[in-house]
C-alpha positions, -999 to 999 in steps of 0.1 A, spaced: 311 337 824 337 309 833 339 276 820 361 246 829 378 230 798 361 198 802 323 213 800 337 233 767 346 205 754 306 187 760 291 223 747 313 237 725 287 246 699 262 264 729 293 279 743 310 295 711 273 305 702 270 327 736 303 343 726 297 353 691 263 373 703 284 392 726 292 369 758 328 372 770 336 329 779 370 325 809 383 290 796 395 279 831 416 246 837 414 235 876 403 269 884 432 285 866 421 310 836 438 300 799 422 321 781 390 346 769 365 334 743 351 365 729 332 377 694 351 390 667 347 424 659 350 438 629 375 466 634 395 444 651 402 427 615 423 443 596 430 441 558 457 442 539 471 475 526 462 471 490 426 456 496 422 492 520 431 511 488 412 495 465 384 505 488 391 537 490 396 543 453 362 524 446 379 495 427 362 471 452 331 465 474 344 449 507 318 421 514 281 429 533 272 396 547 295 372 566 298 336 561 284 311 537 254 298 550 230 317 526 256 311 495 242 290 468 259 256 468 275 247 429 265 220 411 285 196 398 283 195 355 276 162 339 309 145 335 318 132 297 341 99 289 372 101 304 405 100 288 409 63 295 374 55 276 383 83 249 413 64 239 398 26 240 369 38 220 398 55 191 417 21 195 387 -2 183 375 22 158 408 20 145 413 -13 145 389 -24 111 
């Protein structure tokens, strides 16, 4: 498939959806082909050296689902005094 620049830009989410289920995207200005919008795959990405052997020795897991979209989000803790109110407060108790 071939796309001008200008219609990427107006359906950039549709378009980069088609190429990460397996659609190969031609990003063409005025005709002229830039470049090729294609799907990762994932022995194209390498890891480092040490995370391989880690790996391989069973030190580590390498991860079995991608992104963060079924992570649970972290809640925030309820926040104490701060160090400004800390200090006021041991001022005026100090003070009678």
């Amino acid at each position: 498939m071939e796309i001008g620049i200008r219609e990427l830009k107006n359906r950039l989410s549709e378009i980069v959806n088609l190429a990460s289920h397996g659609q190969q995207i031609t990003i063409t200005n005025h005709g002229q082909p830039l470049c090729i919008l294609a799907p990762v795959v994932d022995a194209e990405i390498e890891r480092p050296d040490f995370l391989q052997r880690a790996i391989d020795q069973g030190r580590i897991k390498p991860a079995t689902r991608r992104g963060l979209a079924t992570s649970t989000p972290i809640k925030p803790r309820k926040a104490g005094p701060t160090s400004t109110q800390l200090l006021v407060a041991s001022r005026r108790a100090n003070r009678f």
